[in-house]
C-alpha positions as CSV (number, residue, x, y, z in Angstrom):
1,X,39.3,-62.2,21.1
2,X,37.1,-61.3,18.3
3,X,35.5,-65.1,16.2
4,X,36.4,-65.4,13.0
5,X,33.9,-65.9,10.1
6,X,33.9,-66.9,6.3
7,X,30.8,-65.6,4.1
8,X,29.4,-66.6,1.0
9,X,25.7,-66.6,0.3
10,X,23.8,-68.2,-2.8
11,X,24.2,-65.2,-4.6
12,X,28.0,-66.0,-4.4
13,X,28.9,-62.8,-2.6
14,X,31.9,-63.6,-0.8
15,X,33.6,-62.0,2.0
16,X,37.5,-63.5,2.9
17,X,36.9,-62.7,6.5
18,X,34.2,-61.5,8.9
19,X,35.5,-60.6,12.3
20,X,32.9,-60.0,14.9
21,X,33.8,-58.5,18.1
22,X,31.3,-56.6,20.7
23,X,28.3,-56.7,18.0
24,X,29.9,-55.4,15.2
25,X,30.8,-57.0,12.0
26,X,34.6,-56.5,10.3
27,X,34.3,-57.6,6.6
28,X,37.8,-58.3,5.3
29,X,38.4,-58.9,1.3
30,X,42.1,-60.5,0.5
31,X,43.3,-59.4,-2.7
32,X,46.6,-60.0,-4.6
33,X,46.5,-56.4,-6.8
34,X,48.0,-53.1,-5.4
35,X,44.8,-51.1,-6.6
36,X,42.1,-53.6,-6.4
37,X,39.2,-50.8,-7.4
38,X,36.2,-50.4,-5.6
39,X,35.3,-53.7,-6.6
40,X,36.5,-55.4,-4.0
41,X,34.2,-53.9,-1.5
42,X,31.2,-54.5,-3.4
43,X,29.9,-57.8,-1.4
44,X,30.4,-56.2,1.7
45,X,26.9,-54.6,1.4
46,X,25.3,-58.6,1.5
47,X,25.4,-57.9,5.3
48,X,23.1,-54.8,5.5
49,X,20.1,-57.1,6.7
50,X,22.0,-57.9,9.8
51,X,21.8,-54.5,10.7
52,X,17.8,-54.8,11.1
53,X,16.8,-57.2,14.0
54,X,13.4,-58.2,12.2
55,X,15.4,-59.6,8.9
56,X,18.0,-61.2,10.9
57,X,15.7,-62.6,13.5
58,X,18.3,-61.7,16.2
59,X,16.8,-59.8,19.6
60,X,19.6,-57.3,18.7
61,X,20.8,-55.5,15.6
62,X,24.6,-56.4,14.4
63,X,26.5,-53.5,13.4
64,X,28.6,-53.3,10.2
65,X,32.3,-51.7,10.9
66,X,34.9,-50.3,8.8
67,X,35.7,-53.0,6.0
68,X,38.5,-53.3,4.8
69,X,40.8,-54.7,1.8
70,X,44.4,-56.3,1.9
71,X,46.5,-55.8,-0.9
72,X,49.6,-55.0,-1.8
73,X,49.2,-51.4,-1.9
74,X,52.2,-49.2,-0.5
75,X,50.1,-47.3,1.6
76,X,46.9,-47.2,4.2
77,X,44.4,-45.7,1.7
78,X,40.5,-44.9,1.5
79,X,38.0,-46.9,-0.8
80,X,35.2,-44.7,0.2
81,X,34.2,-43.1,4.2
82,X,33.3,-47.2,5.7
83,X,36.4,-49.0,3.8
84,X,40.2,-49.0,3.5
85,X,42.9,-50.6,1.2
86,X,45.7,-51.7,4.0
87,X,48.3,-52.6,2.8
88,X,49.9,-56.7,3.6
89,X,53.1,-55.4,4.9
90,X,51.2,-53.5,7.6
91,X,49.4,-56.4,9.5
């Protein structure tokens, strides 16, 4: 069972849900629009130090996996090659 995270740093970037399972990161965004714009995926680059063991201070580097965006989109759709809109009716 993968835990279950909130993030938001003092630069206010905010990520709805982190979901970390086998060392690797799941940023999740929860959004009400059917298009939310790229936007929404903005705040998942606030965890690119965890991917360098020195920063993080971890014995280990964390990876980041796909992210991903709930909306109310009709369909599964790409933001860019690490993120996806997925739609609420699918989970």
């Amino acid at each position: 069972m993968p835990l279950v995270f909130y993030y938001r740093d003092k630069d206010k970037h905010e990520i709805d849900l982190l979901l970390m399972e086998n060392g690797t990161l799941y940023p999740i965004k929860i959004k009400k629009a059917a298009s939310p714009g790229s936007e929404s995926v903005k705040h998942f680059k606030a965890l690119q130090p965890v991917t360098e063991p020195a920063k993080f201070g971890a014995p280990h580097k964390l990876e980041v996996g796909l992210g991903t965006t709930i909306c109310v989109a009709n369909d599964l759709l790409p933001v860019d090659r690490k993120n996806w809109y997925v739609p609420a009716w699918l989970i």
